[in-house]
C-alpha positions as CSV (number, residue, x, y, z in Angstrom):
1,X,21.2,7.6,-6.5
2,X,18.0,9.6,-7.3
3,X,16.0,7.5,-4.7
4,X,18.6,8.5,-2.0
5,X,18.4,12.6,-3.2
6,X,14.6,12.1,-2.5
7,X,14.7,10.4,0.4
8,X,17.6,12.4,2.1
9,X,17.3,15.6,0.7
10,X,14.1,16.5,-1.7
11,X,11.3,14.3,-0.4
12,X,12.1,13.1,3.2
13,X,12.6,16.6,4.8
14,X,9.7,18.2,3.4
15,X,7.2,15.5,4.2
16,X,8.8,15.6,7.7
17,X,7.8,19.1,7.5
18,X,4.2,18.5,6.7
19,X,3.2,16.0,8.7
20,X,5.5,15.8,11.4
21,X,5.4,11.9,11.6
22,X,4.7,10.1,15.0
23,X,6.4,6.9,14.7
24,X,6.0,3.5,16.4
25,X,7.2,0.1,15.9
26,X,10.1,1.1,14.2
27,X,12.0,-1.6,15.8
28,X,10.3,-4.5,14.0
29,X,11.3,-3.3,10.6
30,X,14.2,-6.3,9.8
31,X,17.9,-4.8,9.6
32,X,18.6,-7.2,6.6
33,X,17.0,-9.7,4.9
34,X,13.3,-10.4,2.9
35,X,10.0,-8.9,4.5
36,X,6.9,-7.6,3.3
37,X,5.2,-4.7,5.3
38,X,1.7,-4.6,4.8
39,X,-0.2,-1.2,5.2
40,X,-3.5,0.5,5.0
41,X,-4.0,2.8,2.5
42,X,-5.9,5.9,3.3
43,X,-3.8,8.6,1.0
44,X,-1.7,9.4,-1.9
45,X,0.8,10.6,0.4
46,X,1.1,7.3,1.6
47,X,3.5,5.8,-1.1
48,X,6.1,8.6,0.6
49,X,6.0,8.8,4.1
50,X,6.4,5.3,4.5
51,X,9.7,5.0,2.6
52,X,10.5,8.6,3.9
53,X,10.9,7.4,7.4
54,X,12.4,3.5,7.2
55,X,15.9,3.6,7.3
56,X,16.1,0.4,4.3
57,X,15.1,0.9,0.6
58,X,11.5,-0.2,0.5
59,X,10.0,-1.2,-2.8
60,X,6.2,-0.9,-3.6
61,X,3.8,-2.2,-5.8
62,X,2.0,0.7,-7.3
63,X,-1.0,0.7,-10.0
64,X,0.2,1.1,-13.6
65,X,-1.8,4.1,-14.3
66,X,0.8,6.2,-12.8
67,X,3.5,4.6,-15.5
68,X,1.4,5.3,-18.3
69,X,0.2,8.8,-18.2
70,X,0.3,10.9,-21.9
71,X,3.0,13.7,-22.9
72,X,5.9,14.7,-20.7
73,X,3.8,14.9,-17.6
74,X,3.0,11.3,-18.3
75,X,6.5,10.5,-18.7
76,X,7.8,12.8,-15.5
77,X,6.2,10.7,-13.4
78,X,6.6,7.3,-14.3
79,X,10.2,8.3,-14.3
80,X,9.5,9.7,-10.7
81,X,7.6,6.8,-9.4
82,X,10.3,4.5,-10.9
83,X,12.6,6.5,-9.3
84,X,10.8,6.5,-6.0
85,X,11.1,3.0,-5.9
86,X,7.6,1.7,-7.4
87,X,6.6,-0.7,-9.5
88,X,4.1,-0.9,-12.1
89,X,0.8,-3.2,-11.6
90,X,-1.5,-3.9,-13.5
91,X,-5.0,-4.3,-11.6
92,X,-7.6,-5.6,-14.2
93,X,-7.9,-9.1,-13.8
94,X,-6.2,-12.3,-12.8
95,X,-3.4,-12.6,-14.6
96,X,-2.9,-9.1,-13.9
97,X,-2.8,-10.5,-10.1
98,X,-0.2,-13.4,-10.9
99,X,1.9,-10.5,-12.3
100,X,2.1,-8.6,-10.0
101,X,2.8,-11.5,-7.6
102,X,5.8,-12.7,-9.8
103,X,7.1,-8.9,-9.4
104,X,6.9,-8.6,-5.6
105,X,8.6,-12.2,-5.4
106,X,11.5,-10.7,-7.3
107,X,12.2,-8.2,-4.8
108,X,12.2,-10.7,-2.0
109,X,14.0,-12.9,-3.4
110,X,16.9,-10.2,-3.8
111,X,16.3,-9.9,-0.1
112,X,15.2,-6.6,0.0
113,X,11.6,-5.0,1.7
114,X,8.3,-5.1,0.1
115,X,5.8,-2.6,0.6
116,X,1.8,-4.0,-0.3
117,X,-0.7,-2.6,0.4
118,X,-3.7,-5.4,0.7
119,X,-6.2,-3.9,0.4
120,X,-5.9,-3.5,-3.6
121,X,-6.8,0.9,-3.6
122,X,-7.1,3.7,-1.3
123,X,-9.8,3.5,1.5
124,X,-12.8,6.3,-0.1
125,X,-14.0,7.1,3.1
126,X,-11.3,6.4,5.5
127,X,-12.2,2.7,6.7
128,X,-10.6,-0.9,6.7
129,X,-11.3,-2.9,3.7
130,X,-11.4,-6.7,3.1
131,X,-7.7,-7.6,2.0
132,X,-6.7,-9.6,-1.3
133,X,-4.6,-12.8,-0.8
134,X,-1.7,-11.7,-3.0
135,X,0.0,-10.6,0.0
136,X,-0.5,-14.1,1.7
137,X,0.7,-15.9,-1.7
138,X,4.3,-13.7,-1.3
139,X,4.5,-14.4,2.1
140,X,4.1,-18.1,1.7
141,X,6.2,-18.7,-1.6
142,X,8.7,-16.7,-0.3
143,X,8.8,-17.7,2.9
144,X,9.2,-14.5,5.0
145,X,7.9,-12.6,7.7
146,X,5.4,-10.2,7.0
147,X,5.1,-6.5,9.4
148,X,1.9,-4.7,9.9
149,X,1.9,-1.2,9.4
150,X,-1.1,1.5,10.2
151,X,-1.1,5.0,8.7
152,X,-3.1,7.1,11.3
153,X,-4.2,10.6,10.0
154,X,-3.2,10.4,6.6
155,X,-6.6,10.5,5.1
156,X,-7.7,14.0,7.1
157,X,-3.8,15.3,5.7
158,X,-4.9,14.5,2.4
159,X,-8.5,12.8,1.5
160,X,-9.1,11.8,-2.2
161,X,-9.3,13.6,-4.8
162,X,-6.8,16.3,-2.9
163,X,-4.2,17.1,-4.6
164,X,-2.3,19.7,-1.9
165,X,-1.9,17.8,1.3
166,X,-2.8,19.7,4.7
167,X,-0.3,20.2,6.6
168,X,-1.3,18.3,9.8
169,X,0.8,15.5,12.4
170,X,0.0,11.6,11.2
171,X,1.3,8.3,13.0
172,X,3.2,5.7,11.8
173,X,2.5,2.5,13.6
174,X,4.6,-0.7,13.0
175,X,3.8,-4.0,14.6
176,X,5.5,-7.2,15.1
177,X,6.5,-9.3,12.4
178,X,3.7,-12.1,11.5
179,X,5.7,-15.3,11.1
180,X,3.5,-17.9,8.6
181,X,5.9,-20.6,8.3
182,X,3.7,-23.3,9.6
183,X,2.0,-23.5,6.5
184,X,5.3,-23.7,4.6
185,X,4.4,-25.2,1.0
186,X,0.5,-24.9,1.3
187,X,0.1,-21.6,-0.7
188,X,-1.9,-23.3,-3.4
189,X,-4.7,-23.5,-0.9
190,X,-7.3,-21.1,-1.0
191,X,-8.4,-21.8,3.0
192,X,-5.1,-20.9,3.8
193,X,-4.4,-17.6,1.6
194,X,-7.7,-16.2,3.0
195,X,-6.5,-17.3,6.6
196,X,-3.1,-15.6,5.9
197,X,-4.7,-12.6,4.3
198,X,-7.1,-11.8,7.4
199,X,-4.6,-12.3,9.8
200,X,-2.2,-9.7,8.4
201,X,-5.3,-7.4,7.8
202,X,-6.4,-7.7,11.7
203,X,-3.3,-7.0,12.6
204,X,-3.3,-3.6,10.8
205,X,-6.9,-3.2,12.5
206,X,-5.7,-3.7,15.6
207,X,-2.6,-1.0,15.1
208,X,-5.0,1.6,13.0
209,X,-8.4,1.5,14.9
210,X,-10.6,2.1,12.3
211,X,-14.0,0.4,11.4
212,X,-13.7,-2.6,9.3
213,X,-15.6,-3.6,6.3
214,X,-15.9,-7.0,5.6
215,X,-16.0,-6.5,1.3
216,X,-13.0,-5.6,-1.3
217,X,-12.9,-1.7,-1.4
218,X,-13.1,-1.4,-5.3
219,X,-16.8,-3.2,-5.4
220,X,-18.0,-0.5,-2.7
221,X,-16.8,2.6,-4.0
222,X,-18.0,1.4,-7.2
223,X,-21.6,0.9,-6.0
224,X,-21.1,3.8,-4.0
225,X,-20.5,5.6,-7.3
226,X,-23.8,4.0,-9.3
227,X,-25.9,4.8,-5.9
228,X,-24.4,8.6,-6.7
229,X,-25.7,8.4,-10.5
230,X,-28.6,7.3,-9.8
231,X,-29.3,9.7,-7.2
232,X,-27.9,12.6,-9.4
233,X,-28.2,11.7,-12.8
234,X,-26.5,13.6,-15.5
235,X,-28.8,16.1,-17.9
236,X,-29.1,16.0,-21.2
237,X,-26.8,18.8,-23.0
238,X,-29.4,20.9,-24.5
């Protein structure tokens, strides 16, 4: 019910308002059944706009630090995220990973949509990052098609670190469904994940445009963030 007021009547219209969505693709969202859609990730606003403007329920994976804040606030929104149709991941290691792989297999196998975003964390400066073969290990185990999806503009609406949006027009871009079941039963195979995994993510190259980077996004920004350190180390508290 809550997800529904959000999506109808809080959420939806106001981010209609604000960024005045150009959508494409629309078409090859499924009517019924499993799917994944696999986006970039260039904004916070992200996690809404999509699911503001697909007519189905879409369910995300979202990092657990915004389950697990302290105090009320804490507590608002995890109950708002949960609400919003998220669900908690945790991103610190491998098993984390196997988690959250068990998680987005539950929603497909209740045929429903999956939202992913492949890349693992928001884009820091607004480019295409190597993607992480969770998304190819869903596909395969569950055996479903799998939807590019490019957010164009959303970082200039709202770059990190920005917590009020500008108000500015973004595109949504859908592309056709990637179908992956010749390699039905071979998603133990680390060849073929990695296969699966850059397919989806040149597909979602090919709909965004932007420069691709050939390394996971969480190793750059965190050498981007020693370089910056270095560069400006902190002084001593006299």
């Amino acid at each position: 019910m809550f997800y529904r007021l959000l999506k109808y009547v809080i959420l939806g219209p106001l981010l209609r308002l604000m960024f005045r969505p150009r959508i494409e693709g629309l078409e090859h969202i499924p009517d019924e059944g499993a799917a994944i859609v696999a986006g970039n990730h260039l904004s916070f606003s992200d996690h809404f706009l999509m699911p503001a403007i697909i007519k189905r329920r879409i369910t995300f994976l979202a990092k657990a630090e915004y389950f697990t804040g302290p105090g009320i606030k804490g507590r608002l929104t995890a109950a708002f995220f949960r609400s919003a149709g998220q669900i908690p991941v945790d991103r610190s290691g491998k098993e984390a990973g196997q988690a959250a792989i068990r998680e987005g297999l539950g929603v497909l196998g209740r045929g429903e949509l999956l939202g992913i975003y492949p890349e693992g964390t928001r884009s820091h400066d607004g480019r295409l990052y190597k993607g992480k073969v969770g998304v190819a290990a869903m596909a395969l185990k569950a055996q479903v098609p799998v939807v590019p999806c490019a957010m164009i503009g959303t970082f200039e609406a709202q770059p990190p670190g920005q917590k009020i949006p500008n108000m500015r027009r973004v595109t949504i871009r859908f592309g056709k469904p990637l179908d992956f079941s010749r390699y039905a039963g071979m998603d133990g195979e680390k060849a073929i994940l990695r296969a699966v995994t850059d397919e989806i993510m040149y597909a979602i190259l090919d709909l965004s445009g932007q420069e691709y980077v050939d390394a996971y996004a969480a190793l750059v920004k965190a050498e981007a963030e020693k370089a910056k350190a270095r560069k400006f180390p902190r002084m001593p508290l006299s």
